[in-house]
C-alpha positions as a LaTeX table, in Angstrom:
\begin{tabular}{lrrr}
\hline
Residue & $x$ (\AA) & $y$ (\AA) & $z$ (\AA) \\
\hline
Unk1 & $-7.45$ & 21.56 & 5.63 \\
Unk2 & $-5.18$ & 18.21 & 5.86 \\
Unk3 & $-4.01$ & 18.95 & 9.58 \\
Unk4 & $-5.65$ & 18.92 & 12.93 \\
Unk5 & $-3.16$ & 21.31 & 14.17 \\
Unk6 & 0.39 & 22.90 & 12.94 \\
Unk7 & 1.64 & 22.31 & 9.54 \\
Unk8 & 4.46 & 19.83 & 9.00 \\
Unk9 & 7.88 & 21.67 & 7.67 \\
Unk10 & 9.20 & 20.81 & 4.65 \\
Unk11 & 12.56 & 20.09 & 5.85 \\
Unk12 & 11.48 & 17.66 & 8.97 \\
Unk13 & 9.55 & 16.12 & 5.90 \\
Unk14 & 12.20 & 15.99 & 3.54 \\
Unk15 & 14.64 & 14.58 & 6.40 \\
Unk16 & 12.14 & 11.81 & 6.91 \\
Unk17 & 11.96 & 10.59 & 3.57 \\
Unk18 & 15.47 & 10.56 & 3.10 \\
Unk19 & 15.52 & 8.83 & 6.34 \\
Unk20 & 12.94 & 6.15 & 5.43 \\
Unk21 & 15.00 & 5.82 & 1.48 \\
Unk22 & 18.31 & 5.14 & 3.59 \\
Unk23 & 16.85 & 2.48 & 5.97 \\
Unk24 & 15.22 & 0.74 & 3.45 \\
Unk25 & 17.87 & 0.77 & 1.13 \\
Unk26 & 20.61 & 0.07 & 3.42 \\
Unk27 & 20.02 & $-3.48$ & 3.63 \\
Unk28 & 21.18 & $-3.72$ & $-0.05$ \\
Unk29 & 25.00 & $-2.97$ & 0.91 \\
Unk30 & 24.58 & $-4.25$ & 4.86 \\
Unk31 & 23.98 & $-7.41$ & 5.68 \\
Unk32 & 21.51 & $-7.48$ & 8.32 \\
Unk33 & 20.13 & $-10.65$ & 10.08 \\
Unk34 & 16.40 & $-10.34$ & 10.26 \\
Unk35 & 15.36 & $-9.20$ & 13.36 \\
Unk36 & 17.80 & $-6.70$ & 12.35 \\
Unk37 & 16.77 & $-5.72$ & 9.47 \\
Unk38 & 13.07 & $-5.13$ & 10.90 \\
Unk39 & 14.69 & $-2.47$ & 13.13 \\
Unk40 & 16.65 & $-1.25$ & 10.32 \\
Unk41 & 13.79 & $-0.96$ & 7.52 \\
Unk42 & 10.95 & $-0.40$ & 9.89 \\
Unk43 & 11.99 & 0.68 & 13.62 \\
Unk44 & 14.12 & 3.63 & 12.78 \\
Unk45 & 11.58 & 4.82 & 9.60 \\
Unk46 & 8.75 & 4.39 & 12.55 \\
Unk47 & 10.75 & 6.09 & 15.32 \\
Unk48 & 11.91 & 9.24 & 13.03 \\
Unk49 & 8.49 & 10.02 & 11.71 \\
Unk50 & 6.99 & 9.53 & 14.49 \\
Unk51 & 8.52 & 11.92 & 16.16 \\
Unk52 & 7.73 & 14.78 & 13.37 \\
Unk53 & 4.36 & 13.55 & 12.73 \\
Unk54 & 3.38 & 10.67 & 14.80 \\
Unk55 & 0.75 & 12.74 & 16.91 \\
Unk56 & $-1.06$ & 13.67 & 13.33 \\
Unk57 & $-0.98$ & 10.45 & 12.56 \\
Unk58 & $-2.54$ & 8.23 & 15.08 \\
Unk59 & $-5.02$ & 10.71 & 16.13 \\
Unk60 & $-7.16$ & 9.85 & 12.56 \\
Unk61 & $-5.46$ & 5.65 & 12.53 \\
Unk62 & $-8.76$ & 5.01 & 13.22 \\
Unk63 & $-11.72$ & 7.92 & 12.00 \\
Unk64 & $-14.49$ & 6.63 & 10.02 \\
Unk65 & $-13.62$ & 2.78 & 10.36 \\
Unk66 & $-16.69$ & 2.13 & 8.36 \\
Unk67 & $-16.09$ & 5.06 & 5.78 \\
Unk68 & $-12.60$ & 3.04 & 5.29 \\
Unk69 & $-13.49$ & $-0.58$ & 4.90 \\
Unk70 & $-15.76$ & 0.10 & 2.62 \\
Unk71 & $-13.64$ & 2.26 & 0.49 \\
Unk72 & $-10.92$ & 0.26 & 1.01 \\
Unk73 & $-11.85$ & $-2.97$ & $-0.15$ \\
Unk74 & $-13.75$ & $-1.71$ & $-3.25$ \\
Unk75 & $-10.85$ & 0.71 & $-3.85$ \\
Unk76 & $-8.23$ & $-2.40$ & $-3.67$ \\
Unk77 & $-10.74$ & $-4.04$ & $-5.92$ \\
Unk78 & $-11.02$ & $-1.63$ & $-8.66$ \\
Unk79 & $-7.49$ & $-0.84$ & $-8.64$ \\
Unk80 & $-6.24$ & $-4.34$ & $-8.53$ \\
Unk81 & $-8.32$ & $-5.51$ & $-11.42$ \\
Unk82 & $-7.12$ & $-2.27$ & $-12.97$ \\
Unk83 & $-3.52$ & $-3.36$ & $-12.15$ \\
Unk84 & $-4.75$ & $-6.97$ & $-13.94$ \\
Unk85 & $-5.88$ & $-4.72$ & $-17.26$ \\
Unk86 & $-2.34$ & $-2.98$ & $-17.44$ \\
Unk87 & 0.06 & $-5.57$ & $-16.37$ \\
Unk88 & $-1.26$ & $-7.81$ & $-19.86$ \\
Unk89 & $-0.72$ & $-4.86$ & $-21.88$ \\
Unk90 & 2.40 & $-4.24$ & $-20.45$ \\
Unk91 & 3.41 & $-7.86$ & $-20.60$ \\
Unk92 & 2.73 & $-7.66$ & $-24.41$ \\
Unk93 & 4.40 & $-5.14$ & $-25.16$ \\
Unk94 & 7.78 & $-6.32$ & $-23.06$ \\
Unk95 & 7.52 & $-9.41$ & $-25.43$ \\
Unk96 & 7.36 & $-7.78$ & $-28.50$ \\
Unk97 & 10.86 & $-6.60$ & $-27.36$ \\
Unk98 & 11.66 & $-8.98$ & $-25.36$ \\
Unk99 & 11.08 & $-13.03$ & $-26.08$ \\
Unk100 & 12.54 & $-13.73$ & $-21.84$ \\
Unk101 & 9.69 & $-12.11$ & $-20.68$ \\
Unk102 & 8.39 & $-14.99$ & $-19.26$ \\
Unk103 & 11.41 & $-16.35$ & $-17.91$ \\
Unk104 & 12.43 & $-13.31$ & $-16.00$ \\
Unk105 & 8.95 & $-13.00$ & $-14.52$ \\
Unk106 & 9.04 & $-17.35$ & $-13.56$ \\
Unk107 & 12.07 & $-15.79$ & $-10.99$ \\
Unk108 & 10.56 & $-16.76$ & $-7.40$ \\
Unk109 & 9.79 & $-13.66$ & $-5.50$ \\
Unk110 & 12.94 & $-12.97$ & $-2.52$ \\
Unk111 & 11.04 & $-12.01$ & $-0.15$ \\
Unk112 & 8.80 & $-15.18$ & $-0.30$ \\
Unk113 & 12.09 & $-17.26$ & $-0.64$ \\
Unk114 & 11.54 & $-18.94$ & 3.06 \\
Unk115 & 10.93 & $-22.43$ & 4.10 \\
Unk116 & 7.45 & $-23.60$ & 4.86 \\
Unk117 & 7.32 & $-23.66$ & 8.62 \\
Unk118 & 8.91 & $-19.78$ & 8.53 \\
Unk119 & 5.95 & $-18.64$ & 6.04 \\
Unk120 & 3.86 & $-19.53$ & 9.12 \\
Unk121 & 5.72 & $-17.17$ & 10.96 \\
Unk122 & 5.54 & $-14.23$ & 8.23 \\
Unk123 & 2.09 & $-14.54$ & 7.76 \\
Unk124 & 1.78 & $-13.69$ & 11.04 \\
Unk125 & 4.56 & $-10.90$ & 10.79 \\
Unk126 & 2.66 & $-9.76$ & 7.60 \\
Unk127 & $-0.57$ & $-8.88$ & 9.89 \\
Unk128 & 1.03 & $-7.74$ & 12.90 \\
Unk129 & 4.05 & $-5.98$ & 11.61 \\
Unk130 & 4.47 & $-5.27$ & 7.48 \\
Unk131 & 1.54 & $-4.21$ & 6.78 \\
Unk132 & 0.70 & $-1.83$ & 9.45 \\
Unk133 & 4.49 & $-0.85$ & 9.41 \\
Unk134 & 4.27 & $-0.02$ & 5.50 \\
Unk135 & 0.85 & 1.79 & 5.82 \\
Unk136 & 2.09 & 4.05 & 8.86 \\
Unk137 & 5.33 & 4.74 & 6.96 \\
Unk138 & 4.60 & 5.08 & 3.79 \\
Unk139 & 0.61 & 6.57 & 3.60 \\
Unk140 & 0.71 & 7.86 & 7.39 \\
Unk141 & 3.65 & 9.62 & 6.45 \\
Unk142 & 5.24 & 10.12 & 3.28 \\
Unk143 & 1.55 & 10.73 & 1.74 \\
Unk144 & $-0.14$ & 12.55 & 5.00 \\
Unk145 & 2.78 & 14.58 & 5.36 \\
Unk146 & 2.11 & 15.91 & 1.65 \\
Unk147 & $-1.39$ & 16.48 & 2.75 \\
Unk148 & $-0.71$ & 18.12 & 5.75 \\
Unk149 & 2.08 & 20.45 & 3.84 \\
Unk150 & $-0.63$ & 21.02 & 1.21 \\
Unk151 & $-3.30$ & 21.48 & 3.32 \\
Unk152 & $-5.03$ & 18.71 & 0.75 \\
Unk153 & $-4.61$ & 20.46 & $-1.97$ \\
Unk154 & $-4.13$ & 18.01 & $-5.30$ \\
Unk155 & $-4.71$ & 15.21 & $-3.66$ \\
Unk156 & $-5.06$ & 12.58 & $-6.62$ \\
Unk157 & $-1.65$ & 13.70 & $-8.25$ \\
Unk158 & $-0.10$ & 13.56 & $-4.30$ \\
Unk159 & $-1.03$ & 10.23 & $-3.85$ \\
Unk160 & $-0.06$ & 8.78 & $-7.77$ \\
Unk161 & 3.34 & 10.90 & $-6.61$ \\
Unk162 & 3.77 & 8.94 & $-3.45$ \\
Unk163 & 2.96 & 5.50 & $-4.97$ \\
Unk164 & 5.57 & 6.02 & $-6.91$ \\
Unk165 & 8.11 & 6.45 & $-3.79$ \\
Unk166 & 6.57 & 3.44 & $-3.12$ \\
Unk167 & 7.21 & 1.59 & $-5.53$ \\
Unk168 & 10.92 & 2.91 & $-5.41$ \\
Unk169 & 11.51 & 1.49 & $-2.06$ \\
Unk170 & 10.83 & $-1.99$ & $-3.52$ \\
Unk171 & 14.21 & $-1.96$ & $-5.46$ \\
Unk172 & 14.00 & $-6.25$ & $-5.47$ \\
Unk173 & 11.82 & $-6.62$ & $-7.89$ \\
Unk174 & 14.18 & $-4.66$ & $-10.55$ \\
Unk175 & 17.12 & $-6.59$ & $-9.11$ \\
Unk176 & 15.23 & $-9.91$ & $-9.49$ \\
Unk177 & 13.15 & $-9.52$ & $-12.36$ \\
Unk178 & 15.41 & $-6.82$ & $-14.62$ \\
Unk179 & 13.28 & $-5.20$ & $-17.73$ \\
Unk180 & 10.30 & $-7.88$ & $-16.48$ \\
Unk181 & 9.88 & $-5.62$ & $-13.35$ \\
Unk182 & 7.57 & $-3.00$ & $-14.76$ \\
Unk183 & 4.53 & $-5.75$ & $-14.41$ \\
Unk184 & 5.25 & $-6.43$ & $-10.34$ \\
Unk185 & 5.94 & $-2.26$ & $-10.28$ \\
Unk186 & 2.30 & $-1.70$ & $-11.69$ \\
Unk187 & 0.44 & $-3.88$ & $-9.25$ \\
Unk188 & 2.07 & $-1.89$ & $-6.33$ \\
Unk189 & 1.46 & 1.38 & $-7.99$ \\
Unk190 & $-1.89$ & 0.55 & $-8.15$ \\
Unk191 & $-2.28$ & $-1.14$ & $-4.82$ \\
Unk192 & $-0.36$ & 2.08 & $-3.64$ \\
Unk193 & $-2.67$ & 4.64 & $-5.05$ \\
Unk194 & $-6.00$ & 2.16 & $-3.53$ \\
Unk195 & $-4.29$ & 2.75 & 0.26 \\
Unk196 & $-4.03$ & 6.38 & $-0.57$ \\
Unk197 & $-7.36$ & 7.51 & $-1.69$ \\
Unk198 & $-8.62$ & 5.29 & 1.05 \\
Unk199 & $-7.06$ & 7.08 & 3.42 \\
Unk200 & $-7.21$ & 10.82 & 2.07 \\
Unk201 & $-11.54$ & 10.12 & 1.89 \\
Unk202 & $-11.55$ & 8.35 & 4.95 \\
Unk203 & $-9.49$ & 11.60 & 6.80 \\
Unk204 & $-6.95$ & 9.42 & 8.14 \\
Unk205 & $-7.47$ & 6.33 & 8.49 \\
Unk206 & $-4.61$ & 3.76 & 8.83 \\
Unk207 & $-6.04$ & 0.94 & 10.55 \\
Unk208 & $-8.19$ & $-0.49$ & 7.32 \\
Unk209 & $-5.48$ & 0.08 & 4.73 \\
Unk210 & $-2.99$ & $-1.49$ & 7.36 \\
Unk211 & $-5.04$ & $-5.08$ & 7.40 \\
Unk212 & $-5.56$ & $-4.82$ & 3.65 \\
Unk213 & $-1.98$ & $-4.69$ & 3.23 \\
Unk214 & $-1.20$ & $-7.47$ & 5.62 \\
Unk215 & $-4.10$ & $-9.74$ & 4.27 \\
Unk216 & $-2.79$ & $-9.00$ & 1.14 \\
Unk217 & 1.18 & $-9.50$ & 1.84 \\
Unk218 & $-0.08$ & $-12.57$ & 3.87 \\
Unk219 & $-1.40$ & $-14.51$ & 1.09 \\
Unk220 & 2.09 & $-15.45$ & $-0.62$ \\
Unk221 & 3.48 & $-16.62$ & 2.28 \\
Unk222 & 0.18 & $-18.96$ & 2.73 \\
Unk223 & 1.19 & $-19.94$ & $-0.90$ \\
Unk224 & 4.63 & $-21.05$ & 0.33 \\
Unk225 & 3.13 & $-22.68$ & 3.82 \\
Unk226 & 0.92 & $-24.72$ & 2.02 \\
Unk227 & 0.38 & $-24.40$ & $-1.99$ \\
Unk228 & 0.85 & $-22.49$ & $-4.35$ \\
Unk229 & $-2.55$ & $-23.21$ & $-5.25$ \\
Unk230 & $-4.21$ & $-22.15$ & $-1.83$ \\
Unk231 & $-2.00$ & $-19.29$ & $-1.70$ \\
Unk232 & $-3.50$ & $-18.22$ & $-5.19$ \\
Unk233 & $-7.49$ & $-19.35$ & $-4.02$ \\
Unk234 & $-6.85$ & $-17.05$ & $-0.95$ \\
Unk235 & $-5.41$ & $-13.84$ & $-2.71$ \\
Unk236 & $-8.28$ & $-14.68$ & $-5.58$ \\
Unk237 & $-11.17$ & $-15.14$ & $-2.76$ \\
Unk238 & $-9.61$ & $-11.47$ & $-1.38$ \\
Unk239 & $-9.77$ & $-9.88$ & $-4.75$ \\
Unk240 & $-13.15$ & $-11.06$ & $-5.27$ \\
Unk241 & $-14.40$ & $-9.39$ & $-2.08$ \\
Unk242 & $-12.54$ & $-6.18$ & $-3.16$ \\
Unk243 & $-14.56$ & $-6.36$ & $-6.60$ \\
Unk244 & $-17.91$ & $-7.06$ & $-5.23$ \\
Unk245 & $-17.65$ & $-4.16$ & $-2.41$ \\
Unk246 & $-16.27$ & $-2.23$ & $-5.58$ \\
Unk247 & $-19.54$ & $-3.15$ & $-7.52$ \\
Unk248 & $-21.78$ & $-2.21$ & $-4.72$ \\
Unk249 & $-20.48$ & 0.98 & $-4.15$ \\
Unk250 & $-20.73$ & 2.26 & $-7.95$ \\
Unk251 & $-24.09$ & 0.75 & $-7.96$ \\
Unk252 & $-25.40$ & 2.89 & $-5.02$ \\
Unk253 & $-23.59$ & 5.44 & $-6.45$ \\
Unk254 & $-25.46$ & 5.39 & $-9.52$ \\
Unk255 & $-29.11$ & 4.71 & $-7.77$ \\
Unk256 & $-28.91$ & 6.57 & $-4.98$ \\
Unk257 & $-29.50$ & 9.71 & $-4.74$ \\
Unk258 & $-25.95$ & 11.49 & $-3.23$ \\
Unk259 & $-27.69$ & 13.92 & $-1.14$ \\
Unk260 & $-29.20$ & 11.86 & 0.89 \\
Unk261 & $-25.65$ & 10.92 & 2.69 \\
Unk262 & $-23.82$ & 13.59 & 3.99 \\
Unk263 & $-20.00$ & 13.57 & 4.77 \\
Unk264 & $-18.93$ & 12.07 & 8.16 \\
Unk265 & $-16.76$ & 14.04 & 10.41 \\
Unk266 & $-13.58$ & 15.00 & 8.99 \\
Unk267 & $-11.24$ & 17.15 & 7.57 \\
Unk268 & $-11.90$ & 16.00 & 3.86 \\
Unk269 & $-15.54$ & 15.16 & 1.53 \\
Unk270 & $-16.15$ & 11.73 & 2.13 \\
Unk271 & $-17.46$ & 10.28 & $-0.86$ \\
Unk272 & $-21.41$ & 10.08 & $-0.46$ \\
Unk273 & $-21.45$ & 6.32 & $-1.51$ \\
Unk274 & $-20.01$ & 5.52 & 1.62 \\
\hline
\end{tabular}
């Protein structure tokens, strides 16, 4: 069972999402200055769950911290180059129908649409305060709390579900990029889904998928700091780590034999590759 204690109700849960949908969304008819908007998009989303499911939460942020790195990065890995498999297809097919493709997709990226000496800044925001904000939000809560209702039941189709919400929240990237948007939409799908598993066959954990995320969001800004080209070597170098822990973990998973590793402490199997 998904819960270390009472379930979560289904309206507090419900409440929060539309909660977290309004925040995030309301900076699309508000103007908000930034620090504002942090409070707006992340403060309130953080306060309001918190308070229905906070306690859940943070008591498994940081189980099996060595179940969850490894998981995580070879999880991001797979899924990523996954996300690199689709996103051609998908860009083929958009051009069949579409000849702009390209041009939509050139667009520069909003939210990396900030001089050089404020990238410094967000890459340091992207650590300390997107990523783990995102990851307590949006797999802490919006995906735990589905566990937790569930009591883990259909887990896999749970956490596709909640990428999804995920992606939805990112509204941008069909503003900015129009048809084009399906290929940014599949790489956070994918990324979404990574965070997810990580954390259902971790039992909790929020700390690993929260510096993935940040390492990961950190990157463009480097690109904008510096080059694009260093930004690109960086987010490449981090892939690459993601693909060789994902390599080593199918490979013990193939030659080892599973019994000998037995499932840490936890309310859910933790794969016995890990």
């Amino acid at each position: 069972m998904f819960s270390t204690g009472k379930t979560l109700p289904k309206k507090l849960y419900i409440i929060g999402i539309l909660v977290i949908f309004v925040c995030v969304y309301a900076q699309y008819f508000v103007k908000l200055g930034q620090i504002t908007g942090y409070l707006v998009v992340y403060g309130i989303p953080i306060l309001v769950v918190s308070l229905m499911f906070g306690k859940e939460m943070l008591q498994r942020a940081a189980k099996n911290v060595k179940t969850a790195s490894q998981l995580g990065l070879g999880l991001f890995g797979a899924f990523t180059t996954l996300s690199i498999f689709l996103s051609i297809i998908a860009l083929m097919i958009l051009l069949q129908f579409n000849p702009q493709t390209l041009d939509l997709l050139s667009k520069p990226n909003p939210v990396l649409d900030v001089p050089p000496n404020v990238a410094w800044i967000m890459i340091a925001v992207s650590l300390l305060v997107v990523g783990p904000a995102e990851e307590y939000i949006f797999r802490g809560f919006m995906y735990g709390g589905l566990l937790n209702i569930t009591k883990g039941k259909h887990w896999l189709p749970m956490a596709v579900a909640s990428s999804f919400l995920f992606a939805a929240v990112h509204a941008y990237y069909a503003i900015t990029y129009e048809a084009a948007s399906v290929v940014p939409f599949i790489t956070i799908i994918t990324f979404s889904i990574a965070m997810s598993i990580t954390y259902y066959w971790s039992g909790g954990n929020l700390l690993v998928p929260a510096l993935i995320h940040g390492l990961y969001d950190a990157t463009g800004f480097l690109g904008v700091a510096t080059t694009t080209e260093i930004g690109l070597y960086a987010r490449g170098a981090l892939i690459f780590v993601g693909v060789l822990f994902a390599a080593v973990l199918l490979l013990r998973k193939i030659l080892i034999n599973p019994k000998k590793y037995s499932s840490e402490t936890g309310p859910n199997p933790v794969p016995p590759l890990a």
